[in-house]
N, C-alpha and C positions, 0 to 999 in steps of 0.2 A: 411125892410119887413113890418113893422107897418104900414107906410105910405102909402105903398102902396094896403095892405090890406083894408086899409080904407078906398083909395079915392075913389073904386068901390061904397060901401056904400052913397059917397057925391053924387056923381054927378048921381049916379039916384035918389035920394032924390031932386034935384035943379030945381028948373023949369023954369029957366034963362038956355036956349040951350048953347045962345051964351056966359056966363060964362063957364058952365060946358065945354064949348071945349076949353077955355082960360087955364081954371084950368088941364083941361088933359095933353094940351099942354107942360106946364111951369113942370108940375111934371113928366111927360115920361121923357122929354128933358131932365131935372136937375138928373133922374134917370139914364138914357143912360150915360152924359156923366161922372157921378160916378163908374160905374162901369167898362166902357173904362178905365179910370183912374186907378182901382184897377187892370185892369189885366195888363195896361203896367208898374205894378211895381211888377206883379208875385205875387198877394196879393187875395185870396179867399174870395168871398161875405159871410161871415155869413149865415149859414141856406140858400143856394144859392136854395133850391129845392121848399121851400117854397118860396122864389122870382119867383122861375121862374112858380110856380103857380098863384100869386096873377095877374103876367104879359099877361098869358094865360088869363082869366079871363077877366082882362082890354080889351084884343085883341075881346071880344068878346062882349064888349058893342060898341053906336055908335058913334066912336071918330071922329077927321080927322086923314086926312091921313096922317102928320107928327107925330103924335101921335103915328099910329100906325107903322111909321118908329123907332120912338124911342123904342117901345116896342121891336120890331124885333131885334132891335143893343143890344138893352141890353143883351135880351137871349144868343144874338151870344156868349157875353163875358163872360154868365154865364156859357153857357156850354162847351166853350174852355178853361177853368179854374178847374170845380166843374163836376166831375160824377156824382154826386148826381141828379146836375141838370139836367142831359141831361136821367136819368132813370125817372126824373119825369113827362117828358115830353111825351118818350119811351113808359112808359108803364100805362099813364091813355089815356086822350082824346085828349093832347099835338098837336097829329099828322094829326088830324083830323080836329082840329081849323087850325093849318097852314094850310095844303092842303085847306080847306073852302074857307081861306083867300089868297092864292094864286091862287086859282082860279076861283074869282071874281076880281082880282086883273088885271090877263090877259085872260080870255076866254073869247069871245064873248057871252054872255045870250046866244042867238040860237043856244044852243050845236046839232040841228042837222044837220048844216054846217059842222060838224067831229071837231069843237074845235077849230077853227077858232082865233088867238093872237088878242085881242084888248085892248091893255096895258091900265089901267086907269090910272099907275103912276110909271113910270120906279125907281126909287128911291126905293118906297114900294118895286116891283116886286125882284127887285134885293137882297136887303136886305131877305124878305122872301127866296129865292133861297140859297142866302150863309149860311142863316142859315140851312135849310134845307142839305146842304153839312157838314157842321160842325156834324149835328145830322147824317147822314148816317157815317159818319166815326165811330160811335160809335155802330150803330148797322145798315146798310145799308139795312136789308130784312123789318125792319120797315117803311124806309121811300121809298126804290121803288124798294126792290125785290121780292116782292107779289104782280103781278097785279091782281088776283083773291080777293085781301082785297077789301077794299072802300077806304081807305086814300092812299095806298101806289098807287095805281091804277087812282086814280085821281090826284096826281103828279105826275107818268107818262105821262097821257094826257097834262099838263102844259108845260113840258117839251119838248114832242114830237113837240107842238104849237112854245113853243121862240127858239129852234131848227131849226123847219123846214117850218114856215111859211113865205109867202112870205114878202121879205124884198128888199130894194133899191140897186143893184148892186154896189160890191165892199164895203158895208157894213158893219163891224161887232158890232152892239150894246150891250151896257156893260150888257143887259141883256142874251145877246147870250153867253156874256162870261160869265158870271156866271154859266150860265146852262149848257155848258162845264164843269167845276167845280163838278158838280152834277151828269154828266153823267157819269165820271169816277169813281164815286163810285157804279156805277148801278151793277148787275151782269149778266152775259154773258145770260139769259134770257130775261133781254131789248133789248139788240144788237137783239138780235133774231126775237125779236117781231116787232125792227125796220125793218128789214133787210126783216120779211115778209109783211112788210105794205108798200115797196116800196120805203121808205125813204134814202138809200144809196147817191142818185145824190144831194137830198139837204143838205147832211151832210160834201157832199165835197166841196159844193158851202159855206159853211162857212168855212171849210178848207181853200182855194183856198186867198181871199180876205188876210188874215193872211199870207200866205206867199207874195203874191206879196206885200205887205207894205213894208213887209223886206227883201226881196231879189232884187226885182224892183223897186218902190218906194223909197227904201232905208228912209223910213218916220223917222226920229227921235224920235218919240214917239211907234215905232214899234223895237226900236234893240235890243230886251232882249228874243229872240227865246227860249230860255227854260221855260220864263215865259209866253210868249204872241202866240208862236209856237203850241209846242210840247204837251200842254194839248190837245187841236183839232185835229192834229196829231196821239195822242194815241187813241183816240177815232176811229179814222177812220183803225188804225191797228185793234184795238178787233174786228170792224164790219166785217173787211175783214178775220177777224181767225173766222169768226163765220158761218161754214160749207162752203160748196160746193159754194151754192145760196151767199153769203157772200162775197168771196171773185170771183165770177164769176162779180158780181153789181158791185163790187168796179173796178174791172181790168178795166170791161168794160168803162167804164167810164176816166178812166186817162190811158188805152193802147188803144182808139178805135180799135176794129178790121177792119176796112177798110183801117186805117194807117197800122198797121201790114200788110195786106195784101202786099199793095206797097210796104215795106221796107224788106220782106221778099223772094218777085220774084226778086229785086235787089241783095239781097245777094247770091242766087241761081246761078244770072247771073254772080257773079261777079269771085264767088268758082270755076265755068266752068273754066272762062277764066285765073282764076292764077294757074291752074294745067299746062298752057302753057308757062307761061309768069313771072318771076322770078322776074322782074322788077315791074310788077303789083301784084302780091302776096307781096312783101315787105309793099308794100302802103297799102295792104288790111290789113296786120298785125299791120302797123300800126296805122289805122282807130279805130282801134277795140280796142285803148287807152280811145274813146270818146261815148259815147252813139250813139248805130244804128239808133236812129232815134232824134236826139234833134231838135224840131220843140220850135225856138224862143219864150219863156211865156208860155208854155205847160206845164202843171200840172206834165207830166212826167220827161219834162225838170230841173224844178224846185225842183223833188226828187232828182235827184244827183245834184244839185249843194247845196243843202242842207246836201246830202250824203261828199259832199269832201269839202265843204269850209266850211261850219259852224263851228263856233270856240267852240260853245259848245255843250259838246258831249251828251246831253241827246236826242237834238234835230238831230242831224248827225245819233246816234243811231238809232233811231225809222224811218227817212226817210230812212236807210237801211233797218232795217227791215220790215220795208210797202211792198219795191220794193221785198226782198226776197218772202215776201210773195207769193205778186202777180204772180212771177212763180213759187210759190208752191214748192219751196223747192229748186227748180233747179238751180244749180250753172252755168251751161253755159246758159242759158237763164237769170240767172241774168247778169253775167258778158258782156251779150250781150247787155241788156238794161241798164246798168249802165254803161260801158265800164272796161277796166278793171285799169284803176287808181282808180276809185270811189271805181270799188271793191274790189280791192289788199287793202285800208284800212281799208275799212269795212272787211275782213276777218283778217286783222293783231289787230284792235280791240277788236273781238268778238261781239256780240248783244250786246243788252241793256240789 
């Protein structure tokens, strides 16, 4: 804590630039990875609140940017260790230096583009973001359930950006995941605000990329669906529980209604003719094992096979309970879009 109180004092005193960032440098770093150290052995920084003030403080003169990655990782471990620290953060001006520093980190200067991502340093962004996750779990209306404040309000803007801004098809960058991460601490008045800003289609298109790695792809670096799935996943369940508008955006989108249409006058046609034909009512019973409409890589398709093969169950959970969702409760319209294998387990399970 000494140390670190003090090198604020040095390094505006110095008038050698390119020392004072040698010297920032070398003492974040050696800071960070001390404290890393103390918590993978379950061990509390001393006085952790005053640390993570003197670090706040440092974040606020003009380092680089690896410097200010170190500050960032250290807090993470102070305040995943130390409450102390993370009320010190809470309830002075903690939240306000992040959000600053996050959002010069990824907003475009010409906030009136709407907030436009132009990451200056994916490494900084990220670490800012997870911390900010770590702090919302300890008090999440601080850090972005009051868009009416100025800090919590402007990392929702951040977030909305590494979320929803345009990115390279089939993408998902570590900073997307992160802010996944973060979103799920949000409270059901984000979803909401997303949900009326129109944002739903590009919350599935980060959805979407995540499962085809792992279901289609089958990427090696993507097979751990409860960790790499099912956070984007739950995200995209709260939006579509989040009223009417909510969950109409999200169906729309992974049932089109013009596919519905076609698979619907089929099944009309089909109920006629097996009132006749005994032979063809078996087959239509049978059918009705598989999803009414599985259209090959279709975000629909891709829920029940999530729904009945995934091996773990947080992630098989939540793509049942999406699909439930989606018909709004309705058991023979689920059983009808999931077939009823997907959904005979999904009801012998229970939800998530």
């Amino acid at each position: 804590e000494d140390g670190l109180g003090g090198l604020g004092a040095v390094l505006e005193a110095e008038d050698d630039d390119e020392a004072m960032r040698a010297c920032a440098d070398a003492v974040c770093g050696a800071w960070a990875r001390c404290a890393k150290a103390r918590e993978a052995r379950g061990r509390v920084v001393e006085r952790a609140a005053a640390c993570a003030s003197n670090l706040l403080d440092l974040m606020q003169l003009a380092l680089t940017v690896r410097a200010y990655v170190a500050c960032a990782e250290s807090l993470q471990s102070l305040c995943r260790t130390s409450p102390d620290a993370c009320r010190e953060i809470l309830h002075g001006e903690g939240v306000r230096v992040l959000a600053t520093a996050l959002a010069w980190c990824v907003l475009d200067e010409d906030m009136t583009k709407g907030g436009l991502l132009k990451v200056v340093d994916t490494d900084l962004g990220c670490a800012l973001v997870d911390l900010l996750t770590v702090l919302a779990g300890a008090d999440a209306t601080k850090i972005i359930g009051d868009l009416e404040a100025e800090a919590p309000a402007l990392v929702g803007v951040c977030l909305r950006a590494i979320l929803l801004d345009e990115r390279p098809q089939w993408t998902v960058p570590p900073l997307c995941k992160s802010g996944v991460h973060l979103l799920l601490r949000a409270p059901e008045s984000y979803y909401a605000w997303l949900v009326a800003n129109g944002s739903v289609p590009r919350l599935l298109t980060l959805l979407e990329p995540l499962v085809v790695l792992y279901l289609v792809e089958r990427d090696p670096d993507a097979q751990e669906p409860d960790l790499q799935v099912a956070p984007c996943l739950e995200c995209v369940l709260r939006t579509a529980r989040c009223g009417a508008e909510g969950r109409a955006a999200t169906k729309a989108w992974i049932y089109p209604p013009k596919d519905d249409e076609r698979w619907r006058a089929a099944l009309a046609a089909n109920a006629a003719r097996a009132q006749d034909d005994a032979e063809f009512a078996e087959a239509v019973e049978e059918r009705r094992k598989h999803p009414v409409d599985p259209e090959p890589y279709a975000m629909r398709t891709l829920l029940v096979e999530l729904m009945y093969k995934c091996p773990q169950k947080r992630t098989r959970r939540l793509a049942g309970d999406l699909v439930l969702e989606l018909c709004g409760g309705d058991r023979a319209e689920f059983e009808l879009r999931a077939g009823t294998d997907a959904a005979g387990r999904y009801w012998k399970e229970g939800p998530s």
